[in-house]
C-alpha positions in Angstrom: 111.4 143.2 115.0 110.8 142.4 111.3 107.5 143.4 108.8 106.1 141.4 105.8 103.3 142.3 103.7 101.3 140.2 101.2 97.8 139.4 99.8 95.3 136.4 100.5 91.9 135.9 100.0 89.1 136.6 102.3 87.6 133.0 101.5 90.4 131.4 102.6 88.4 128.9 104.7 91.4 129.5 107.9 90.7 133.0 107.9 87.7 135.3 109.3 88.4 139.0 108.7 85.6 139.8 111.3 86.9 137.4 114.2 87.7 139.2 117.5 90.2 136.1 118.6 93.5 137.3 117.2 95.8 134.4 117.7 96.9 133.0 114.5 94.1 134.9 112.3 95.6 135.7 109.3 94.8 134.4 105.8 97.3 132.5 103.9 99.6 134.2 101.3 98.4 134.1 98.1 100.6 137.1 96.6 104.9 138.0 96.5 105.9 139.6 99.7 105.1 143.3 99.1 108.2 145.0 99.7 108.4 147.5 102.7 105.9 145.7 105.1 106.7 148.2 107.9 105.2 151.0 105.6 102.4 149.1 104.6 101.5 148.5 108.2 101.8 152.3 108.5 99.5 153.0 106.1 97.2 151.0 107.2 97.8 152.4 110.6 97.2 156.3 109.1 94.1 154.8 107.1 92.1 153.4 110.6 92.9 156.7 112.1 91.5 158.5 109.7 88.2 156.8 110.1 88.1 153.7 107.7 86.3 151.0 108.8 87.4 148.4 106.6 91.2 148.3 108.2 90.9 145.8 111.1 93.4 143.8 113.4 93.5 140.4 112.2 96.7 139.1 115.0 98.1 140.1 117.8 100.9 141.9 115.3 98.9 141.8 111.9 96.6 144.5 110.4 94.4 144.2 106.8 91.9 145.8 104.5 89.8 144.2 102.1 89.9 144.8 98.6 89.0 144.3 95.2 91.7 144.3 92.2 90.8 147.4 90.8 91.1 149.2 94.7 94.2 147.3 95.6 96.2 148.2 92.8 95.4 152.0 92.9 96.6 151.6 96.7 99.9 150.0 95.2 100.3 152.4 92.3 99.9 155.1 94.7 102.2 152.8 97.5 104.8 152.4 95.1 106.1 155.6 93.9 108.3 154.4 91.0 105.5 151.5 90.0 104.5 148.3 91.4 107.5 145.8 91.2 107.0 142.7 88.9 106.4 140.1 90.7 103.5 142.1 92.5 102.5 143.3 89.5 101.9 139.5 87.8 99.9 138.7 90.8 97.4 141.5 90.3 97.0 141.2 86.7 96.1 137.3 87.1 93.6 138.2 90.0 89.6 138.0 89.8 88.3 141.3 89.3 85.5 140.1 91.4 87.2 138.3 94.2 87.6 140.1 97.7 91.3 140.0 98.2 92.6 141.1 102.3 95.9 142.8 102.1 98.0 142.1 105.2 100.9 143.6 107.0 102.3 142.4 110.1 105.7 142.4 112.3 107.1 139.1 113.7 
């Protein structure tokens, strides 16, 4: 088994963060592969136990939380111990402040 992790956007018009039909329900990615996916996953995991609401199943194997810039890179800086890498870290400085961004992690 194998994990990725990544950003898209919630308006991605293939994508509906609240659908209940988890077969191929997962935005496209708009973002680097975030490195890790398996601890991503995790943490999403630990966060949905712990009561929040926003982390939902998308797929059968695939788990996300929406975000705004601002949110998701505190979760990354905080993620990523030694700093974001670069790549991840050009993504996010090009993103709308304003846009709703879903980050996903999933095994395949």
């Amino acid at each position: 088994m194998s994990f990725d992790a990544y950003i898209g956007y919630l308006d991605d018009p293939d994508f509906d963060f609240n659908a209940t039909n988890w077969v191929g329900n997962i935005p496209n990615r708009a973002s680097p592969f975030i490195h890790d996916g398996y601890k991503v996953l995790t943490k999403l995991w630990d966060m949905k136990k712990a009561g929040d609401e926003g982390v939902r199943q998308l797929d059968w194997g695939a788990w996300g939380k929406v975000f705004k810039k601002g949110k998701l890179t505190y979760f990354l800086l905080d993620f990523y111990q030694y700093g974001i890498p670069d790549n991840v870290f050009k993504f996010l400085e090009g993103l709308d402040p304003e846009r709703d961004c879903v980050l996903v992690a999933y095994e395949y």
